[in-house]
N, C-alpha and C positions, 0 to 999 in steps of 0.2 A: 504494500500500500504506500510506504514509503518512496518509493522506486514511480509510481502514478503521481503522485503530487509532483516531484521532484519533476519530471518529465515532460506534467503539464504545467506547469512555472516556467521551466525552459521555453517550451513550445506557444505560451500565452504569457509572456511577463505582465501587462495588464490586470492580469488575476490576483498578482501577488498580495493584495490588501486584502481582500474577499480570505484567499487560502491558506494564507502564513500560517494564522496561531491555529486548521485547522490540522495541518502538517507538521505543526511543534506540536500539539497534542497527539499525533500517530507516532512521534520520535519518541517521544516520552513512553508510549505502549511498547514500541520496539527493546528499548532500552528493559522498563520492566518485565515482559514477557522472556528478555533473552540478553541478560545483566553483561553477559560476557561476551557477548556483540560489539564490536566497535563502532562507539558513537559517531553518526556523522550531521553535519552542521550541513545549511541549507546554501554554503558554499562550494561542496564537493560538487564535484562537475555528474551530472543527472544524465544519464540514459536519453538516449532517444527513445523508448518506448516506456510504457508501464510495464509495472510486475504483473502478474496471475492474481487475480482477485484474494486468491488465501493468500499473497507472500505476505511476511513481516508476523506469523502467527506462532504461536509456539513449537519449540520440539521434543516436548513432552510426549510418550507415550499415549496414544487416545486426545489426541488435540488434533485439529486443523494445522496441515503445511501448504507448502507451493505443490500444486497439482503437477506443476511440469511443464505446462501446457505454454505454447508458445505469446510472450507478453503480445501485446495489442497495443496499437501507433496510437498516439494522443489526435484524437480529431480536429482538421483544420480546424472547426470555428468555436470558437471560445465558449459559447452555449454549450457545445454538443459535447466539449472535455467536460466541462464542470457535470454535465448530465450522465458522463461516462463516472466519472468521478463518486458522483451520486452509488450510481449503479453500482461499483464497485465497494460501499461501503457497506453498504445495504445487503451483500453476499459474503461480507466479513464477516458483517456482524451476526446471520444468519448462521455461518459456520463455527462463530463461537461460540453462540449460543445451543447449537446442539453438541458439541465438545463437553459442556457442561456435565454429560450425564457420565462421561466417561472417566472427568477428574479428578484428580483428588480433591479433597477441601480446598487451601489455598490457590494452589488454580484454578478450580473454579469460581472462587470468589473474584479472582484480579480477572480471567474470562468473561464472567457476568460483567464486569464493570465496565473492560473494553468495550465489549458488544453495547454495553448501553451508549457508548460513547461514540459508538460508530454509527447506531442508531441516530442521533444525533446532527453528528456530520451529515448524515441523508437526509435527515428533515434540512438541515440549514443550508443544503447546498441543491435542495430542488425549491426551497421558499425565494421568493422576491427579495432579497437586500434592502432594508428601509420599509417596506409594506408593513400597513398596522394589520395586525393579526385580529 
């Protein structure tokens, strides 16, 4: 997921107010989920594509990973990333939360929470920017 933002930031710098803090908050899942990861800051040079909808998920036994499957190009127009974007979270957070049944206590608690958090990122990144709710 990390590897998607970074990607479509390259590919749309425009976005980058809309998507900064919600790609600091996926660093921060990355970093907890997988402590012994090395950190990377929103200056390392980004991929031209996104990751696999599971990347960035744990690798605990009975949790969600990278399927494998071949990353997906950031689409020309800024809409249609941030709707990819969407998309993409929305099946994170789907795959954490059925993980859940599989983990231990403390992963699945930090699980639950990701996913709620990803949940989240999907609502704010398919809502209107500034629209009153």
């Amino acid at each position: 997921m990390l590897e998607r933002y970074d990607a479509t930031l390259a590919a749309h710098p425009a976005l980058a107010g809309r998507l900064a803090p919600l790609r600091a908050a996926v660093a921060a899942h990355v970093t907890a989920l997988d402590p012994d990861q090395p950190r990377r800051t929103p200056s390392a040079t980004p991929s031209a594509t996104g990751a696999p909808a599971a990347a960035g998920a744990p690798k605990a036994s009975g949790t969600p990973q990278a399927s494998g499957a071949p990353a997906e190009a950031v689409p020309a127009k800024p809409e249609e990333a941030v709707t990819a974007l969407a998309e993409a979270e929305r099946d994170l957070a789907e795959t954490r939360t059925v993980a859940l049944a599989e983990a231990p206590g403390e992963l699945a608690r930090l699980l639950a929470s990701v996913a709620a958090c990803g949940a989240v990122h999907h609502h704010l990144l398919t809502s209107t920017p500034g629209a009153a709710q």
